[in-house]
C-alpha positions in Angstrom: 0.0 0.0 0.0 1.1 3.2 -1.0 1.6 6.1 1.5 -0.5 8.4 -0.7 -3.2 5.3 0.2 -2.2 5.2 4.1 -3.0 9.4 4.2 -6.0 8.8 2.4 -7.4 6.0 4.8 -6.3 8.5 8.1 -8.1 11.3 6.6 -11.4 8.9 6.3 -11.1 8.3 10.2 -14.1 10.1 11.2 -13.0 13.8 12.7 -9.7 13.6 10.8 -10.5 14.5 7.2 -9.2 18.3 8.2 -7.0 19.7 10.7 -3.6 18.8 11.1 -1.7 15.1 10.9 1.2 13.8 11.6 2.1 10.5 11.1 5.4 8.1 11.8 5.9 4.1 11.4 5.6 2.1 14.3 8.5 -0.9 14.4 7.2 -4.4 15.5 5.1 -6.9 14.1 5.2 -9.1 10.9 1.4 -9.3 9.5 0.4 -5.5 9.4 2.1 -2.3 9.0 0.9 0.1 12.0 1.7 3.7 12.5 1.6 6.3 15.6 -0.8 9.7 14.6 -0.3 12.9 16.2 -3.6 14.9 16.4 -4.0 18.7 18.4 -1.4 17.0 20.5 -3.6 13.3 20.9 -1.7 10.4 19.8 -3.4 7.6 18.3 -2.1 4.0 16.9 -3.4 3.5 12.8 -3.0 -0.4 12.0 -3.3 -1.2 8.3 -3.7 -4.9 7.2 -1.8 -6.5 5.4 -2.8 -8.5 2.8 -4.8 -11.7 2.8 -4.3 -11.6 6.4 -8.1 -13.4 6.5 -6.2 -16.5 5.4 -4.9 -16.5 9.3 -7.7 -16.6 10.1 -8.2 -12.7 11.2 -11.6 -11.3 11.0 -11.6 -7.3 11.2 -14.6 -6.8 12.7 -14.0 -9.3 15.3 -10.9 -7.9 16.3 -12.5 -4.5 16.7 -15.0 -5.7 19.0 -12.8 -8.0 21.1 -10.4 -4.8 21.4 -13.7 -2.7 22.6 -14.4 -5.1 25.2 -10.7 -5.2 26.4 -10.8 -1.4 26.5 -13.9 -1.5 28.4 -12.4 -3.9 31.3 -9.4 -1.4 31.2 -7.1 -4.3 29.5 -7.1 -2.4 26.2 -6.3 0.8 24.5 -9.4 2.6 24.4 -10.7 2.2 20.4 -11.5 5.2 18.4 -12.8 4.3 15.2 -13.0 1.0 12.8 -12.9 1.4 8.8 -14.8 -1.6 7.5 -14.0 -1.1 3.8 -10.2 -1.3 4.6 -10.6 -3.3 8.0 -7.9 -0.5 9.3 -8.0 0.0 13.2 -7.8 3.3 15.5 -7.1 3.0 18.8 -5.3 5.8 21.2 -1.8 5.7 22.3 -1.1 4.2 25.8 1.8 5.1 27.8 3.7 2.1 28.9 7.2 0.3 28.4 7.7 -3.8 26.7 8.2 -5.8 29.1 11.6 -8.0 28.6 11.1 -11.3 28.7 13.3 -12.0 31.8 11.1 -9.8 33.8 7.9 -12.0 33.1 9.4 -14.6 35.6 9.0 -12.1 38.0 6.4 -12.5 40.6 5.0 -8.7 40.5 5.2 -8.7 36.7 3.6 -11.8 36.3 1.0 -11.1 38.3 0.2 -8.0 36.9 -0.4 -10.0 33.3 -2.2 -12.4 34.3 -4.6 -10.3 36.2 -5.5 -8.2 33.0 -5.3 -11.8 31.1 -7.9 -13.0 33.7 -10.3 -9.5 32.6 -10.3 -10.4 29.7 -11.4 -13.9 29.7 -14.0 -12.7 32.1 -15.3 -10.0 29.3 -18.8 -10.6 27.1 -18.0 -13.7 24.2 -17.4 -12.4 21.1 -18.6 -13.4 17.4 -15.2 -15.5 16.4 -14.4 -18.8 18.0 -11.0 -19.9 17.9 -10.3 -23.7 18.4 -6.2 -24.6 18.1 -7.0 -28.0 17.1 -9.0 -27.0 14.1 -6.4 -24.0 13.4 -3.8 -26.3 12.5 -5.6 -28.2 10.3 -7.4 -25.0 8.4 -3.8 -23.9 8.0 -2.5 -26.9 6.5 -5.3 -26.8 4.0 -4.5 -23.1 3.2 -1.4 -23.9 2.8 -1.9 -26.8 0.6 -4.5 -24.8 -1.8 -1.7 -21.5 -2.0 0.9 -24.6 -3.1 3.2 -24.4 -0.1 3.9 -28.1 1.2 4.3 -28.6 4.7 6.8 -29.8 6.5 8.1 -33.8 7.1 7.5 -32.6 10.6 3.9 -32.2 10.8 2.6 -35.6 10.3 4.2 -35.7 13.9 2.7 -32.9 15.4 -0.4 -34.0 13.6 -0.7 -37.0 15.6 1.0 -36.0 18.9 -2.6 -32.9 18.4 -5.0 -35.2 17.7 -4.2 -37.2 21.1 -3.5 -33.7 23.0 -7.7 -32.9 21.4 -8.7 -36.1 23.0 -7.3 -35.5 26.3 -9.2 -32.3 26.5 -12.4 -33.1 24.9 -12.6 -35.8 28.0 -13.5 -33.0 30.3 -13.1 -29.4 28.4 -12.9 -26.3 29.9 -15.7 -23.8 29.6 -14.4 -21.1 26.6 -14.0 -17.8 27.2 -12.4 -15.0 25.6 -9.2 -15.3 24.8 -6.7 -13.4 23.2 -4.4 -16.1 21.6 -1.7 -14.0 20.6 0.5 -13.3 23.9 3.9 -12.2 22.8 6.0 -10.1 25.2 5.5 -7.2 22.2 2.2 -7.3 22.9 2.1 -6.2 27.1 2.9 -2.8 27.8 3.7 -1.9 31.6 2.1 0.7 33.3 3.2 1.3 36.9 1.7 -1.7 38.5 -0.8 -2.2 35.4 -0.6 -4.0 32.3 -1.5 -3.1 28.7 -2.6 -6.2 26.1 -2.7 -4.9 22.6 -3.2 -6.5 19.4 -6.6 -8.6 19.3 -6.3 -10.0 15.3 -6.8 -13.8 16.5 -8.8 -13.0 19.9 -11.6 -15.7 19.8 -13.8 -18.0 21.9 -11.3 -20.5 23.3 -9.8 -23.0 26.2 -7.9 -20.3 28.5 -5.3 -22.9 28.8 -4.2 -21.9 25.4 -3.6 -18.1 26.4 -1.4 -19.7 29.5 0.4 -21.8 27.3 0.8 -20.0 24.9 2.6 -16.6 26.8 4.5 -19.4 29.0 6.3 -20.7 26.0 6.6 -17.7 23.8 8.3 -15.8 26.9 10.3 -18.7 28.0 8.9 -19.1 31.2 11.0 -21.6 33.5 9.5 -24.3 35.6 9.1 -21.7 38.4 7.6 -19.2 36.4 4.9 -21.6 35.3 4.1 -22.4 38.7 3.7 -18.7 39.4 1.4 -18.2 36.0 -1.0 -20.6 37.4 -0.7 -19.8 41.1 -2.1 -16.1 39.8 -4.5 -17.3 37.4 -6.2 -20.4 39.5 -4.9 -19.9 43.1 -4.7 -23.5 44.3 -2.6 -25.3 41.3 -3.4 -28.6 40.4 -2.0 -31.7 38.5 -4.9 -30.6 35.8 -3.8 -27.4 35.5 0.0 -28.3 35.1 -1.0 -30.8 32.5 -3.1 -28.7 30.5 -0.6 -26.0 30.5 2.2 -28.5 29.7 0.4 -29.7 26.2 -0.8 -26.3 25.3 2.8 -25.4 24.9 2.9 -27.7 22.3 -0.3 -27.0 20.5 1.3 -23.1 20.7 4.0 -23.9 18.9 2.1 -26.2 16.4 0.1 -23.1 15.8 2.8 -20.8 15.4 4.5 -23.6 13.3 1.4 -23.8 10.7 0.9 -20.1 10.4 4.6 -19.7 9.4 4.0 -22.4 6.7 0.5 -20.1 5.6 2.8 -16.6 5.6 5.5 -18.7 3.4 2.8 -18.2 0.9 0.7 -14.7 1.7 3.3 -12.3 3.1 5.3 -10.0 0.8 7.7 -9.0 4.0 11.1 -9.8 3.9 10.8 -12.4 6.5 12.2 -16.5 6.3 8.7 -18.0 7.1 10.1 -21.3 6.3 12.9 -20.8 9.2 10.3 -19.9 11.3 7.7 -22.6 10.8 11.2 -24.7 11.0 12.0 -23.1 14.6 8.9 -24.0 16.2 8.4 -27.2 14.6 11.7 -28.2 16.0 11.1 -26.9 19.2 7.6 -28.9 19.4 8.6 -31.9 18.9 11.8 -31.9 21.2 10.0 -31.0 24.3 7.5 -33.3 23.3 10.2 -36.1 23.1 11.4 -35.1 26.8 7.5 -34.9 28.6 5.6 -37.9 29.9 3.0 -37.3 27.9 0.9 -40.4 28.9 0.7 -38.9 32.4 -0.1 -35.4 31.3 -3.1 -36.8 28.8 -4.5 -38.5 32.1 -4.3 -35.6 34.1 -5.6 -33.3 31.7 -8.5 -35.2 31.2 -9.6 -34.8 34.6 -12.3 -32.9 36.1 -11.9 -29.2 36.4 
């Protein structure tokens, strides 16, 4: 998209087509380009898609209304303004600093996530459902339509997923809203408060997949995991280790597939097929080192 198209679509944001704009790149993130606007001294984050992002399974609209609920419970940026016809985003700039990885294995840190994490999931369902299980696969189709083969590796994860689905199916957890997307780029400290931004793959969900997902994307040691669900559930259970335990792989399965899907969408100058390589690898050598026919048993237990 050309910047002569990126001025056009921040002048269509309802109270900007006059008046002065400024407007500067945002670094970070690989799917959509996102920019910070400077209005009568208001700044404001513009996020413009980028293209055939649907084939990740990102609905626009969706994302704007889970972001409105997570403003709402004071997780989110509050959201200004949603263009349909270009599914571009408006939201208003939050003070706050990235929080390095090492810190998330810090008690106060942690705790801090978790407890906007945990408003989230408490907030109002919203339209889009997002099941890992079935991710995976609608991936691997996408993938396979766009030409891109996949990996020798995921016949493995395929399997080691479809006994992870039974274990939870045995007794699943009740879905809530989830965000599904928890990279350390996406929390933003404030004082003793945390910031979750970005809401493209927010969906009905297992909340199991949020925790397992931000434990292994931020590296969280065995301690730290103990601490992630000592703040999300109180009194820790085998269940709850379990669950947590085969979510990081499903995470990484995930991330593996949508690197295979980018191979064939993205124009950036990214090696997708490193990445979907990275996670695939890292998948099925921590699945090689857990007892998994212990953590199936105990994940299929009541909750």
């Amino acid at each position: 998209m050309t910047d002569d198209a990126i001025w056009a679509i921040a002048r269509s944001v309802p109270g900007w087509e006059t008046g002065g704009l400024e407007m500067e790149p945002l670094e970070g993130g690989i799917t959509n380009r996102n920019f910070v606007v400077t209005r009568e001294g208001e700044r404001f984050v513009l996020r413009v898609p980028g293209r055939d992002t649907e084939l990740l399974g990102i609905d626009r609209a969706n994302e704007a209304r889970a972001a409105t609920l997570a403003a709402e419970a004071n997780v989110g940026p509050p959201v200004v303004a949603f263009l349909p016809a270009s599914g571009c985003f408006v939201a208003r700039f939050v003070e706050g600093s990235h929080i390095p990885i090492e810190d998330l294995r810090r008690d106060d840190v942690l705790g801090s996530v978790v407890r906007s994490l945990r408003r989230f999931h408490r907030c109002t369902p919203v339209p889009s459902a997002f099941n890992v299980f079935q991710v995976v696969q609608t991936y691997a189709e996408t993938a396979a339509k766009r030409g891109v083969a996949t990996p020798s590796a995921y016949l493995d994860a395929r399997e080691l997923s479809g006994r992870i689905d039974v274990a939870f199916r045995t007794n699943p957890s009740p879905l809530t809203t989830c965000h599904n997307d928890l990279l350390n780029a996406n929390f933003l400290r404030d004082g003793d408060h945390t910031w979750i931004v970005d809401y493209e793959y927010a969906g009905m969900g297992d909340p199991f997949f949020d925790l397992g997902n931000l434990a292994v994307n931020n590296d969280l040691d065995d301690d730290a995991q103990e601490l992630l669900l000592h703040h999300a559930f109180g009194n820790v259970r085998d269940r709850h280790r379990a669950r947590l335990a085969l979510m990081r792989l499903m995470s990484d399965f995930r991330e593996a597939m949508w690197g295979v899907v980018q191979q064939a969408i993205s124009t950036l100058d990214e090696d997708f097929e490193a990445y979907a390589a990275k996670h695939f690898d890292r998948l099925l050598t921590n699945a090689a080192t857990a007892p998994l026919d212990d953590l199936y048993r105990s994940a299929g237990e009541p909750a």
